[in-house]
C-alpha positions in Angstrom: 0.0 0.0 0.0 1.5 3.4 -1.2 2.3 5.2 2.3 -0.3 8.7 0.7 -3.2 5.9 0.4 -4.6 6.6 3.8 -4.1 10.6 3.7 -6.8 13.0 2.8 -5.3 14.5 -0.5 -5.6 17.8 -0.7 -4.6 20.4 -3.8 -3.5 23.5 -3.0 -4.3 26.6 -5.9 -2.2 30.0 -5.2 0.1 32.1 -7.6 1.9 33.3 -4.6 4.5 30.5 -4.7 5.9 31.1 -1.2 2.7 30.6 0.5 0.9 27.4 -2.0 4.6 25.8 -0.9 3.8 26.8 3.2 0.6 26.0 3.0 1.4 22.5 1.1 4.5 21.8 3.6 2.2 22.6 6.8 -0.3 20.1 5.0 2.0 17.1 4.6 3.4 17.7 8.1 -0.5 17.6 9.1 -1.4 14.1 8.1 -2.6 15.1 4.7 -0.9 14.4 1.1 -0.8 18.0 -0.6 0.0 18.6 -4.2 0.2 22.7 -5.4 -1.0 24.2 -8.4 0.4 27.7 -8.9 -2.7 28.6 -11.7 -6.4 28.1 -11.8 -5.7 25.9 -14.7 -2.9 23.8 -13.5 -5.2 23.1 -10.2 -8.2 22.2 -12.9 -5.1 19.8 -15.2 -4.0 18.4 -11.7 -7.5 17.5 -10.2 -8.3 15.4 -13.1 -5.3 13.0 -12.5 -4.8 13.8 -8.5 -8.1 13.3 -8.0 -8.4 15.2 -4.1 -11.1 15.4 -1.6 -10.2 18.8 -0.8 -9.3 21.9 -2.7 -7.7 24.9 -0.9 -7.6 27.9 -3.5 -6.8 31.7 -3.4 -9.6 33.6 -5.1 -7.9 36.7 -7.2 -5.4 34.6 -9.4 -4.4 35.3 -13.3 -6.6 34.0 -15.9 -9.0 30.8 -14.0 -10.1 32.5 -10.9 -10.1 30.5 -7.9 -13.8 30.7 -7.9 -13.9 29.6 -11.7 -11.6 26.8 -11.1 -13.7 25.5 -8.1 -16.5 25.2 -9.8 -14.9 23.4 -12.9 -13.4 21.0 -10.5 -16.2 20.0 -8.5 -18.1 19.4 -12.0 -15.2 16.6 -12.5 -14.9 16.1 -8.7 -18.9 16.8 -7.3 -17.8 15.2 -3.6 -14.9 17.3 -3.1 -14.5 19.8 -0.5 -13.7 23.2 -1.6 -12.2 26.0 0.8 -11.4 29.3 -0.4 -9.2 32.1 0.8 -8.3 35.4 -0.7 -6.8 39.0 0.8 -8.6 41.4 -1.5 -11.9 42.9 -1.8 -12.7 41.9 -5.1 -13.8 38.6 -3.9 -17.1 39.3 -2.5 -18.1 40.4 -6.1 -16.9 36.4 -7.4 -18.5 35.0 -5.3 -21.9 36.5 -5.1 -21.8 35.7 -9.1 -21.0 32.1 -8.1 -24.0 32.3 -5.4 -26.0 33.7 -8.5 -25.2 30.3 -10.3 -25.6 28.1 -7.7 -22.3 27.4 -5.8 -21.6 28.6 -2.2 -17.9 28.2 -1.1 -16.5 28.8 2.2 -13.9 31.4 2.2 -11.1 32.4 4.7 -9.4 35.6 4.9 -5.6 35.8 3.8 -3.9 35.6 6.0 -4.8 31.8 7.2 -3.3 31.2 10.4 -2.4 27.2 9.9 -4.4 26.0 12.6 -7.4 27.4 11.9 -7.1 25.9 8.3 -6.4 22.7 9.8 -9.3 22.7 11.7 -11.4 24.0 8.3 -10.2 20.7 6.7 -10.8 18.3 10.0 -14.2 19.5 10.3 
């Protein structure tokens, strides 16, 4: 049995390099198998093949949004857990258009202190 076969695998979306690799590294040391995607459409490529329960994304990235890519994801993915985190203001404007269309997401203010995004992805 491959030794990530029992851990939750979670991908991680941010194009802030330094913190999808923190938050990934914090992950692995968690108990969890994390992959990163630094692009909405690397995390959408990777979820295909990776196949995670969970999906932690940034919101305001270049080209797929983190909202956009969430919602592409769970259309390949429909069990997944998706939680969202972003530092700007633009957000609330994403996400009411994804409320509009259907899809609430949690989302988490940047920045995430690690414990309280560990107990986001234990709850």
């Amino acid at each position: 049995m491959p030794e990530n076969a029992h851990k939750p695998r979670v991908l991680v979306a941010d194009d802030e390099r330094v913190i999808a690799d923190t938050l990934a590294m914090i992950l692995n040391q968690s108990g969890f198998y994390a992959r990163v995607a630094y692009t909405g459409e690397k995390a959408l490529e990777m979820a295909a093949e990776f196949e995670p329960e969970m999906l932690i994304s940034d919101v305001i990235m270049a080209g797929l949004n983190g909202i956009d890519a969430a919602i592409k994801i769970r259309a390949i993915l429909p069990s997944i857990k998706i939680l969202l985190f972003s530092g700007q203001a633009a957000t609330a404007d994403l996400l009411e258009k994804a409320r509009a269309q259907g899809y609430e997401f949690e989302i988490l203010a940047k920045p995430v202190h690690p414990q309280d995004l560990l107990a986001k992805l234990r709850a």
